[in-house]
C-alpha positions as CSV (number, residue, x, y, z in Angstrom):
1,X,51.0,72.3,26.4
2,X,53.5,71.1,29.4
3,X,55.6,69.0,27.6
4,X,55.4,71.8,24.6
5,X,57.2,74.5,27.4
6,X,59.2,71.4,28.9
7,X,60.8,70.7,25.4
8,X,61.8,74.6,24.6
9,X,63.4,75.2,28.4
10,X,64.9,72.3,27.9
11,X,66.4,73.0,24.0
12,X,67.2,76.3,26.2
13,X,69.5,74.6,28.9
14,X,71.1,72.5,26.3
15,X,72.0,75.3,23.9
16,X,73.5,77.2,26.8
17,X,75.6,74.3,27.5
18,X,78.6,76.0,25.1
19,X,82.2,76.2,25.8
20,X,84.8,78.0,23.9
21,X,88.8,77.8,24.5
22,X,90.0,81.2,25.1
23,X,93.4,80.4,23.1
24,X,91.2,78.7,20.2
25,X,89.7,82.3,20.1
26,X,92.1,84.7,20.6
27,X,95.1,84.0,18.7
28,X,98.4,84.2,20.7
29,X,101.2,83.9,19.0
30,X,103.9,84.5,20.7
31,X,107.7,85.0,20.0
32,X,110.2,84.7,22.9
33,X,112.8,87.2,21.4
34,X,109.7,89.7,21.4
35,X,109.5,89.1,25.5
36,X,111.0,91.8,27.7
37,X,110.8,92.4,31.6
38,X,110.8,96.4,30.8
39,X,107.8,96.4,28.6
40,X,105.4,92.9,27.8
41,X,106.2,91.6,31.6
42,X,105.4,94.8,34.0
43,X,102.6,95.6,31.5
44,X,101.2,92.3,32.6
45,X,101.5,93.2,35.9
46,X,100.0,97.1,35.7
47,X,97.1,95.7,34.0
48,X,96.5,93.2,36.6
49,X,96.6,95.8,39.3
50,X,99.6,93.8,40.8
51,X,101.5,96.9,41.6
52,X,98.9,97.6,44.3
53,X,99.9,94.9,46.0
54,X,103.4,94.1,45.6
55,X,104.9,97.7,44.2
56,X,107.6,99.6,46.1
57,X,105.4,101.3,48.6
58,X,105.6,98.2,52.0
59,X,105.2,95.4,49.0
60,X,103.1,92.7,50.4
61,X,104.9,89.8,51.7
62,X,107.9,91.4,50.7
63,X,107.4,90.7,47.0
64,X,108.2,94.1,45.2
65,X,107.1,93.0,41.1
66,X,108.0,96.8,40.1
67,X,111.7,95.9,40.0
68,X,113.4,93.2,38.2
69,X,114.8,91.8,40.9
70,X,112.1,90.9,42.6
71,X,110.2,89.6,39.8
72,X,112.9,87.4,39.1
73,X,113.4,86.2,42.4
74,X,109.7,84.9,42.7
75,X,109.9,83.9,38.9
76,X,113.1,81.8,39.6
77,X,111.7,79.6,42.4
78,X,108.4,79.2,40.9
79,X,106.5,81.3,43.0
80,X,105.4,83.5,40.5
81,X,104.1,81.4,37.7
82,X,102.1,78.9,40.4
83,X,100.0,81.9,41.5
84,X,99.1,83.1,38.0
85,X,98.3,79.7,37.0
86,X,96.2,79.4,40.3
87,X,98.5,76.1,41.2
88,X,97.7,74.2,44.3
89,X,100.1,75.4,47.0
90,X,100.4,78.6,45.9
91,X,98.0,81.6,46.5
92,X,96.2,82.8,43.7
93,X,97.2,85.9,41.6
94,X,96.0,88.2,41.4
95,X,94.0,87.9,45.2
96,X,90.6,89.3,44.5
97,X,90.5,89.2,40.5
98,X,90.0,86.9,38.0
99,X,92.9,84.6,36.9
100,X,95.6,86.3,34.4
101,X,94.5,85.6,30.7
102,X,96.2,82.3,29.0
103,X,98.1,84.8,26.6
104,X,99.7,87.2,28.9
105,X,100.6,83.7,31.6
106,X,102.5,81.9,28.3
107,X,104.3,85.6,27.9
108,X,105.3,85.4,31.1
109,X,106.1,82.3,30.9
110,X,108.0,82.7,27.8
111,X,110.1,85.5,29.9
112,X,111.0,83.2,33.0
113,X,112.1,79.9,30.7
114,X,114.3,82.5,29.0
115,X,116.3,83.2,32.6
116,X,113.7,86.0,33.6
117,X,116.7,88.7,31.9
118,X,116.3,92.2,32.8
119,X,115.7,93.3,29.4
């Protein structure tokens, strides 16, 4: 009877033991022309809740993402990307939530290796 109960928690662990690639399940296509500051990028940041933190009311550390400039100024010296992507050496973004999705970091991605325009 043990080794009946040892066999099905065991099946139970190992059937658990499943990982799926969130851009193998979620398609993300996504077309650089389509990328714009005014409307995919501060999207990304609303939904995150990064205005909180780093809107125009005393931004934190002096990063204000609710105008292009400073976007563009953290996206230009890599600041930006490294804390979405949770990079060692730079503090991870968004502090206190979970780690951007894959999608909406290649979109903003896609926007800084276009020159982070103001579009």
């Amino acid at each position: 009877m043990k080794a009946k109960i040892l066999v099905v928690f065991l099946s139970v662990i190992v059937a658990s033991c499943y990982y799926d690639n969130e851009e193998e399940l979620y398609n993300c296509s996504i077309d650089p022309a389509t990328i714009r500051y005014s409307t995919t990028v501060t999207n990304i940041f609303t939904s995150y809740g990064c205005l909180g933190c780093h809107g125009n009311v005393a931004p934190s550390d002096g990063i204000n993402l609710s105008i292009h400039s400073g976007s563009k100024a953290v996206a230009g010296d890599g600041r930006l990307y490294g804390a979405i992507t949770h990079a060692s050496g730079y503090p991870p973004m968004p502090q206190g939530g979970g780690k951007i999705n894959a999608c909406d970091i290649r979109k903003i991605k896609a926007w800084i290796d276009a020159g982070a325009p103001n579009n």
